[in-house]
C-alpha positions as CSV (number, residue, x, y, z in Angstrom):
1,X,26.3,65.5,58.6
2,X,29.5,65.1,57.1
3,X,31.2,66.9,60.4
4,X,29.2,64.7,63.1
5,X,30.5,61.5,61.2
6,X,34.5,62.7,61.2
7,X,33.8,63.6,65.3
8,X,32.4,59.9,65.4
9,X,35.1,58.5,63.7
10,X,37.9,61.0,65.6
11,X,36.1,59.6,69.1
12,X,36.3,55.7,67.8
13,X,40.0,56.4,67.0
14,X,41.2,58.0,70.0
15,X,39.1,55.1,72.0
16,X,40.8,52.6,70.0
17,X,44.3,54.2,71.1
18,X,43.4,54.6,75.1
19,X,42.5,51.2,74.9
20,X,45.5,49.9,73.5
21,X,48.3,48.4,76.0
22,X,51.0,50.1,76.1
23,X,54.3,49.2,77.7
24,X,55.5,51.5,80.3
25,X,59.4,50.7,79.7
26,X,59.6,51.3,75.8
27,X,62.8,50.0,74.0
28,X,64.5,52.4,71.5
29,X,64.3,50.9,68.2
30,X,61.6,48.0,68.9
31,X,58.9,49.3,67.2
32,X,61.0,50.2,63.9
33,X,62.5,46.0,64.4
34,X,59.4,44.8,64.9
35,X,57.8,46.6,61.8
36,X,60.8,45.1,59.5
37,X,60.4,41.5,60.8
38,X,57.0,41.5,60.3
39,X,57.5,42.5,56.6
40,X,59.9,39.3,56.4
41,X,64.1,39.5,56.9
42,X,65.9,40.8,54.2
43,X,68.0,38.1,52.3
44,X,71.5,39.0,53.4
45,X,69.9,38.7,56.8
46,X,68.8,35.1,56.1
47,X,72.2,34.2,53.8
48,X,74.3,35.3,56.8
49,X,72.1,33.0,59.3
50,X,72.2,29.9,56.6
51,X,76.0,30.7,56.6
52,X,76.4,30.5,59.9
53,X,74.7,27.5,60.6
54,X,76.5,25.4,57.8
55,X,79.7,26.6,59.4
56,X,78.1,25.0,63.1
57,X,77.7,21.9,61.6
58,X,80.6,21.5,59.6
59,X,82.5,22.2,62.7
60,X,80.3,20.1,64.9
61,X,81.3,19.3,67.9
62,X,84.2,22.3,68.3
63,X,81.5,24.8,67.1
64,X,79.9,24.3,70.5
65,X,82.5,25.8,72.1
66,X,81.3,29.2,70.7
67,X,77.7,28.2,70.2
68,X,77.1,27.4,74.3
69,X,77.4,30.6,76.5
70,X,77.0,30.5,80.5
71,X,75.6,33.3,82.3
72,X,75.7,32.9,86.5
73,X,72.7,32.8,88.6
74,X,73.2,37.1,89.3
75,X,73.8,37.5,85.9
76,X,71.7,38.1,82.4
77,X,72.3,38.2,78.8
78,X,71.0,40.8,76.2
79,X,71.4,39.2,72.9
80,X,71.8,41.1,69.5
81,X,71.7,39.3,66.1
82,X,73.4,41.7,63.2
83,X,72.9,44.5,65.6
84,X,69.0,43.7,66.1
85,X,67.6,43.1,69.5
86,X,67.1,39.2,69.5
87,X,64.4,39.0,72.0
88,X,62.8,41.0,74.8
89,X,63.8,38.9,77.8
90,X,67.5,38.7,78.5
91,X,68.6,35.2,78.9
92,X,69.8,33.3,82.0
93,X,70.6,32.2,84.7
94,X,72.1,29.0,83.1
95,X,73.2,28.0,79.8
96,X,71.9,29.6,76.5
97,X,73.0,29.4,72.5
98,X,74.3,32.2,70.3
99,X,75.2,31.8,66.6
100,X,78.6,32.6,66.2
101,X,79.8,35.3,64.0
102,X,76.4,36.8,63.7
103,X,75.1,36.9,67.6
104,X,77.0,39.1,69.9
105,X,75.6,39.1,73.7
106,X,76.4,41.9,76.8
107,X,75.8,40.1,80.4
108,X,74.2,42.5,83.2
109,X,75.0,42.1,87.0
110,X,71.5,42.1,88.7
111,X,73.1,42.6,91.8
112,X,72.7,45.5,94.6
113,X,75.6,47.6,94.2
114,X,76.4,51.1,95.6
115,X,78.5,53.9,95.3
116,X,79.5,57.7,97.0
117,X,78.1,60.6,96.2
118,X,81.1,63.3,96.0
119,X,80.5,65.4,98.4
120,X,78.9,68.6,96.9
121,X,79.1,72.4,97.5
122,X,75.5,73.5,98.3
123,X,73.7,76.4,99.2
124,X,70.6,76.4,101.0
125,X,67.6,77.8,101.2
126,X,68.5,80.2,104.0
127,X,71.9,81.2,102.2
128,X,74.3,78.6,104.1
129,X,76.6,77.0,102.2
130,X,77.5,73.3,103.2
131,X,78.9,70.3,102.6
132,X,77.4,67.2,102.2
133,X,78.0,63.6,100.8
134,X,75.9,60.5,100.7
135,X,75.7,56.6,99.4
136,X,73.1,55.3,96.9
137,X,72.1,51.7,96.3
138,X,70.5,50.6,93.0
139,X,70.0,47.1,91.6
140,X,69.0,46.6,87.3
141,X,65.9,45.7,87.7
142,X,65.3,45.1,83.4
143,X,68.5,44.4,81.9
144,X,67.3,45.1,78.4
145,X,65.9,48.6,79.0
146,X,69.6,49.2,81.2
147,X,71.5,48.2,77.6
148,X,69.4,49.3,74.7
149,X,67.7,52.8,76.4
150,X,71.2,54.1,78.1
151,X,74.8,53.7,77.4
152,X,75.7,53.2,80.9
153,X,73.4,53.1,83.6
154,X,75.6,53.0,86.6
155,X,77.5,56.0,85.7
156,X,74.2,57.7,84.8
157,X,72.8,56.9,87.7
158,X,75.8,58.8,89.9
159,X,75.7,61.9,87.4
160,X,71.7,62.3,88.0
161,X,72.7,61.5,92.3
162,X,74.8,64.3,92.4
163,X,72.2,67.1,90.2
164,X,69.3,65.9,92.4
165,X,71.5,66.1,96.0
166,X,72.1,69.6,95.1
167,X,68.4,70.3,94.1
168,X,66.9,68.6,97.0
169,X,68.8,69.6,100.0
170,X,68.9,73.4,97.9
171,X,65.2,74.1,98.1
172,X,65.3,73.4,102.5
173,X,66.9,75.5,105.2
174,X,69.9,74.7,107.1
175,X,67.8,73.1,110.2
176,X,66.0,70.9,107.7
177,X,69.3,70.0,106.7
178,X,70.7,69.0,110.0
179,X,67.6,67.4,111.8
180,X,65.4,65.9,109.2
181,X,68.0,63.4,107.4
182,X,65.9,60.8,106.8
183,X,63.0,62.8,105.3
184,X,65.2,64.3,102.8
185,X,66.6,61.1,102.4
186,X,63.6,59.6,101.4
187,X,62.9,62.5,98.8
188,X,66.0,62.3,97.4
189,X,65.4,58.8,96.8
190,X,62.1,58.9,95.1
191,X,63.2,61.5,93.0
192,X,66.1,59.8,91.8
193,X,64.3,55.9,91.4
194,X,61.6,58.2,89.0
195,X,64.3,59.8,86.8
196,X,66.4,56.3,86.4
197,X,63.3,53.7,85.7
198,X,63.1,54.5,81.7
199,X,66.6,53.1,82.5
200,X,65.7,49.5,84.1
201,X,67.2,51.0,87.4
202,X,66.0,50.7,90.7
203,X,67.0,52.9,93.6
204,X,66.3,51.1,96.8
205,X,68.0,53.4,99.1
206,X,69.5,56.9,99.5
207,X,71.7,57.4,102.7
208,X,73.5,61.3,103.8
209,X,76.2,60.4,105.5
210,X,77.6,64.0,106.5
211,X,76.5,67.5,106.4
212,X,79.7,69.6,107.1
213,X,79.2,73.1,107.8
214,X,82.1,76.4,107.3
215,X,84.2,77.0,110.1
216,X,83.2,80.3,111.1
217,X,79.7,79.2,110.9
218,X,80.4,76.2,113.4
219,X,82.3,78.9,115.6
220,X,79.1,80.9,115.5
221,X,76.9,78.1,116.6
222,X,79.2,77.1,119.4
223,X,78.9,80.2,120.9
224,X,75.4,80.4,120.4
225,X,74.8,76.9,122.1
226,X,77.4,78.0,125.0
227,X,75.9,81.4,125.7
228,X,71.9,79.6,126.0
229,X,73.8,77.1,128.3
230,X,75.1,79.7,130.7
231,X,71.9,81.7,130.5
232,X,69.9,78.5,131.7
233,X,72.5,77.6,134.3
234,X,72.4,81.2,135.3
235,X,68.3,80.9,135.5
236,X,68.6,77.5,137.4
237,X,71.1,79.2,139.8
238,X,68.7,82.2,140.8
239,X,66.0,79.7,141.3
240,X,67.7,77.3,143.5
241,X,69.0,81.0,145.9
242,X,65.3,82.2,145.6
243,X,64.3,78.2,147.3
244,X,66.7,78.5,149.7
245,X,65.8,81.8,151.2
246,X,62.3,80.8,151.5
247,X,63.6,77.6,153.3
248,X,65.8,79.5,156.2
249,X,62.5,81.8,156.6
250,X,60.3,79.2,156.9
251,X,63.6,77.6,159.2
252,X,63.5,80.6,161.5
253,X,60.5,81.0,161.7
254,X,59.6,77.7,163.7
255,X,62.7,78.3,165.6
256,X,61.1,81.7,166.4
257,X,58.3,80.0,167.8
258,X,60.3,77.3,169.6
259,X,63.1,78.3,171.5
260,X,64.0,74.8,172.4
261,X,64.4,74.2,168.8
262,X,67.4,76.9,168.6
263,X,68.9,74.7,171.4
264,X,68.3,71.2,169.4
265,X,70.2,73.1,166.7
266,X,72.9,74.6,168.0
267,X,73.3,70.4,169.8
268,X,73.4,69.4,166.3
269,X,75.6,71.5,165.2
270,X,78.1,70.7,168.1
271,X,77.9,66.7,166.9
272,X,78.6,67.6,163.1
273,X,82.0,69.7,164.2
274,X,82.9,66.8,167.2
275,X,82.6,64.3,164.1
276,X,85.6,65.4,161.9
277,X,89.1,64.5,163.6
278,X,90.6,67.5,164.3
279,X,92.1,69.7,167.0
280,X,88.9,72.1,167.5
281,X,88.3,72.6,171.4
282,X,84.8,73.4,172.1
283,X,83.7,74.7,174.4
284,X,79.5,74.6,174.6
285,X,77.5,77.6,176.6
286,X,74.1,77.4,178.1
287,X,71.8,78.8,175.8
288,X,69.9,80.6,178.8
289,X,73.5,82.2,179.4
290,X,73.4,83.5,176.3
291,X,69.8,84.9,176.7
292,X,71.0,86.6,179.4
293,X,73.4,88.1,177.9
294,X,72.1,89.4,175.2
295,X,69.0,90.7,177.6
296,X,71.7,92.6,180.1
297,X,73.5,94.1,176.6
298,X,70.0,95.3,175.5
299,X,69.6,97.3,178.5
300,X,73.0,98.5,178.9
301,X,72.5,100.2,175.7
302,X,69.4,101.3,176.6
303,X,70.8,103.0,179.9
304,X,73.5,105.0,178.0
305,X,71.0,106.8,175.8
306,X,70.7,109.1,178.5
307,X,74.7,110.1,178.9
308,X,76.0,112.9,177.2
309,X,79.0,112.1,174.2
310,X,81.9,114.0,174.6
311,X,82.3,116.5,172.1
312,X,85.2,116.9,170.1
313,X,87.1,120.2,169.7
């Protein structure tokens, strides 16, 4: 009995926990400020705030030169009282009050901004070493998170660029590399805008500019690419001779048919030469004359198969 009431009582506590909001962007050292303020400020805490209150007032109306702070319309202010996180929303755009002595603020610049990727030394999945650069743009999107969870996010942000460039484009082949930019583009992005959001970053875009390949290697490709180009031309070539001999048969076989068409021709022929300026006489033949004689050479060489060929001694 005593076991089925500790499982009812584990169940209602580990409901009581799921149910519980939780904020996905936790602050280091919240939870332990929150705990402290809820058990009441410890009495230096409130002496130095009395202190520097009096001092406001006594010095009232220079003090405002230090009490009134001005942030820009890009701009926010994280706002720390004895070292404590004053609030959880950063103040601004506009005007805002600190007490001086005590409060000290840091502004963050909400702004896109964007920076190069050195380019990096990579090996890829099919053994090829490259080169390759690219350009990130990122933008705080929570300035407290980018001040209290990381010393600096920007420079963060271009260490963890260059790690995952060399892991991404590392686990794809060369022709990944070269044709499908924007894919790994997009990878390389998601990947980074997931490792830098505990960090109030946002990665909006990832951009490769260049993928550089060794010398020999570009050699090697050249010739590749050259020797396929001949071998098509060569292919193309052959074709276009194979076309052309079925042509002239087809040609000479309709003038075959037709002798008048030999005669058309060989007219045609005569009035492409008579176009160009030159000094070529011509001087045109009857085609029946040279029927003729090609019939009386026919039978002169058939008459002589009967003489005998001298022999030779």
């Amino acid at each position: 009995m005593s076991a089925e009431l500790e499982d009812m009582a584990a169940r209602e506590e580990y409901q009581q926990v799921k149910e519980k909001p939780q904020t996905s962007h936790p602050i280091h050292g919240w939870d332990d400020q929150e705990e402290s303020a809820g058990c009441g400020s410890s009495l230096c805490t409130v002496v130095l705030i009395v202190v520097s209150v009096f001092l406001v007032l006594i010095f009232f109306p220079f003090s405002l030169i230090m009490l009134i702070k001005v942030v820009p319309e890009y701009e926010r202010a994280v706002i720390f009282r004895l070292g404590r996180l004053m609030d959880r929303e950063a103040k601004g755009p506009g005007t805002f009050f600190i007490l001086p002595c005590i409060d000290r603020y840091q502004t963050v610049d909400l702004r896109t901004k964007s920076f190069d990727v050195p380019p990096q030394n990579i090996l890829t999945k099919d053994s090829v070493t490259i080169l390759v650069d690219a350009v990130v743009y990122y933008k705080i999107f929570d300035p407290v998170i980018s001040i209290t969870n990381i010393r600096d996010a920007g420079w963060g942000t271009r260490l963890l660029a260059q790690t995952l460039l060399r892991n991404v484009l590392g686990s794809h082949s060369l022709g990944d590399a070269m044709t499908n930019r924007d894919l790994l583009a997009n990878q390389l992005q998601q990947s980074l805008d997931e490792a830098t959001d505990p960090w109030g970053v946002k990665v909006e875009r990832v951009e490769i500019k260049d993928v550089r390949l060794p010398q020999n290697l570009q050699r090697a490709m050249a010739a590749e690419a050259e020797a396929t180009r001949e071998a098509k031309a060569k292919v193309i070539a052959a074709t276009g001779e194979m076309s052309a001999a079925r042509a002239l048969k087809e040609a000479a076989e309709v003038i075959a048919n037709s002798p008048t068409a030999l005669q058309l021709r060989y007219l045609q022929t005569l009035n492409v030469i008579a176009a160009e300026k030159g000094s070529t006489i011509l001087f045109p033949i009857p085609m029946d004359m040279l029927g003729g004689m090609s019939a009386w050479g026919a039978g002169l060489g058939g008459g002589g198969q009967g003489l005998e060929q001298p022999s030779v001694i």
